[in-house]
C-alpha positions in Angstrom: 0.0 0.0 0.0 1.0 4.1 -0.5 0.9 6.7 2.0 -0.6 9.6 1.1 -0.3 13.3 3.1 -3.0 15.9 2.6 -4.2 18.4 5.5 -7.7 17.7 6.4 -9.6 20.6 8.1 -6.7 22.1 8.7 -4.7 18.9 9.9 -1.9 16.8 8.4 -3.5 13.4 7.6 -1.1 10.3 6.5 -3.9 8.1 4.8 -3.1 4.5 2.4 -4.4 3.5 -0.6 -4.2 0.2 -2.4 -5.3 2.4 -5.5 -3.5 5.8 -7.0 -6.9 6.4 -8.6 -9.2 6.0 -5.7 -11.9 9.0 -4.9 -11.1 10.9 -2.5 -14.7 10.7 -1.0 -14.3 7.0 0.3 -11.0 8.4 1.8 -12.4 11.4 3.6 -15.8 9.0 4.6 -14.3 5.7 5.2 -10.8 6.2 6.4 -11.3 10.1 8.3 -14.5 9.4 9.3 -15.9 12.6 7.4 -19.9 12.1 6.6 -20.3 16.2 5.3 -19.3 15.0 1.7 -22.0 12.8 0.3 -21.9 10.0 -2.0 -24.5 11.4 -4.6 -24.0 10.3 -8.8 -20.8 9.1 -8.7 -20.3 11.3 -11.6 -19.4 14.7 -9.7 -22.6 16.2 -11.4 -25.0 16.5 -8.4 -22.3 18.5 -6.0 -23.1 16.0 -2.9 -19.5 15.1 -2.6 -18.2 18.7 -3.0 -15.0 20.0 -1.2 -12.8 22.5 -0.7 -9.1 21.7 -2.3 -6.5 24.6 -1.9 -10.1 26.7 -1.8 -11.6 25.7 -4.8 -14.9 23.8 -5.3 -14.2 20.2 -6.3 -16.0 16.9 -6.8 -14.5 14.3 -4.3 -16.1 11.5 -6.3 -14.5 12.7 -9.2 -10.6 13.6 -7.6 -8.1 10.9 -7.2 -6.4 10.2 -3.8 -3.0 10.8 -5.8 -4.4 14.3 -7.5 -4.7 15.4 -4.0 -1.2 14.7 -2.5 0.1 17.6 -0.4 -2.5 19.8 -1.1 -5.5 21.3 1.4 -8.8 19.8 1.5 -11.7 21.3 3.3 -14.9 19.8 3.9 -18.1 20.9 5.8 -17.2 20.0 9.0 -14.7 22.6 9.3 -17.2 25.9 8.0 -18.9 26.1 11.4 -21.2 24.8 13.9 -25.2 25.4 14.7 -24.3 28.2 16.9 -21.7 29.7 14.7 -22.9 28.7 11.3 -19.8 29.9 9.0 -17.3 30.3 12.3 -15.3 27.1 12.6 -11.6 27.4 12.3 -10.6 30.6 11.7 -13.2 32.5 11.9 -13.9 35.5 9.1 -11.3 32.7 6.9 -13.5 29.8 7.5 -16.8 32.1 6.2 -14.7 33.3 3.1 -13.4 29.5 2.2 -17.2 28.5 2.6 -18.5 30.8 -0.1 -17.5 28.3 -3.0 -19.1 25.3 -1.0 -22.3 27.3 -0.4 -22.4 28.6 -4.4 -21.2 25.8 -6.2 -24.7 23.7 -5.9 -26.6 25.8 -3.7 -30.0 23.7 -4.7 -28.1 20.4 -6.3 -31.3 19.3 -7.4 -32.7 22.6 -9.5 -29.0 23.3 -11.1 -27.2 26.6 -10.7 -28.0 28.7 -8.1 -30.7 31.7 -9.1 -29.5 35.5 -9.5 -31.2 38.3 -7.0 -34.3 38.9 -8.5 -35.0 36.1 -10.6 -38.2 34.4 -10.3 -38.8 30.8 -9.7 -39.1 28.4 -7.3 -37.6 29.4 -3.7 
């Protein structure tokens, strides 16, 4: 098996693989115990598995474990809690990371988010 080193949340994880081209989303669910990314198409179209990685909006379904070596993954259990919605680790950073999470798919199901003003379905 290979080691792999990513930081998780903010924390250096060392994780194995017996596959270069495994998803990252049975990594961060099975291994890390992370349930905020979901397993959804399997094709990265319905944004359930989305992450942060080096603050962009990715597809964990759709990223390899060995795309992601070294690099910075955030999921949703690091934006916040119920009290602090958007105030996890590092505060004003954690709210400013979120903002690709929260527009990316913000109704999976209807497809892109609506502009202001737009009419349609809430």
């Amino acid at each position: 098996m290979t080691f792999y080193t990513l930081h998780v949340n903010g924390k250096a994880q060392r994780v194995e693989s017996w596959d270069p081209d495994q998803p990252l989303l049975y990594l961060l669910r099975n291994a890390l115990s992370l349930h905020g990314p979901k397993f959804g198409c399997g094709l990265g179209q319905c944004g359930a598995c989305t992450v942060l990685m080096d603050g962009a909006a990715v597809r964990s379904c759709s990223v390899s474990i060995s795309a992601v070596q070294g690099k910075s993954v955030t999921t949703l259990e690091a934006l916040g809690t119920p009290e602090k919605p958007d105030r996890g680790a590092g505060e004003g950073r954690a709210r400013r990371q979120s903002l690709p999470l929260r527009h990316a798919h913000a109704h999976p199901a209807r497809g892109a988010p609506r502009e202001p003003g737009v009419r349609g379905l809430p």
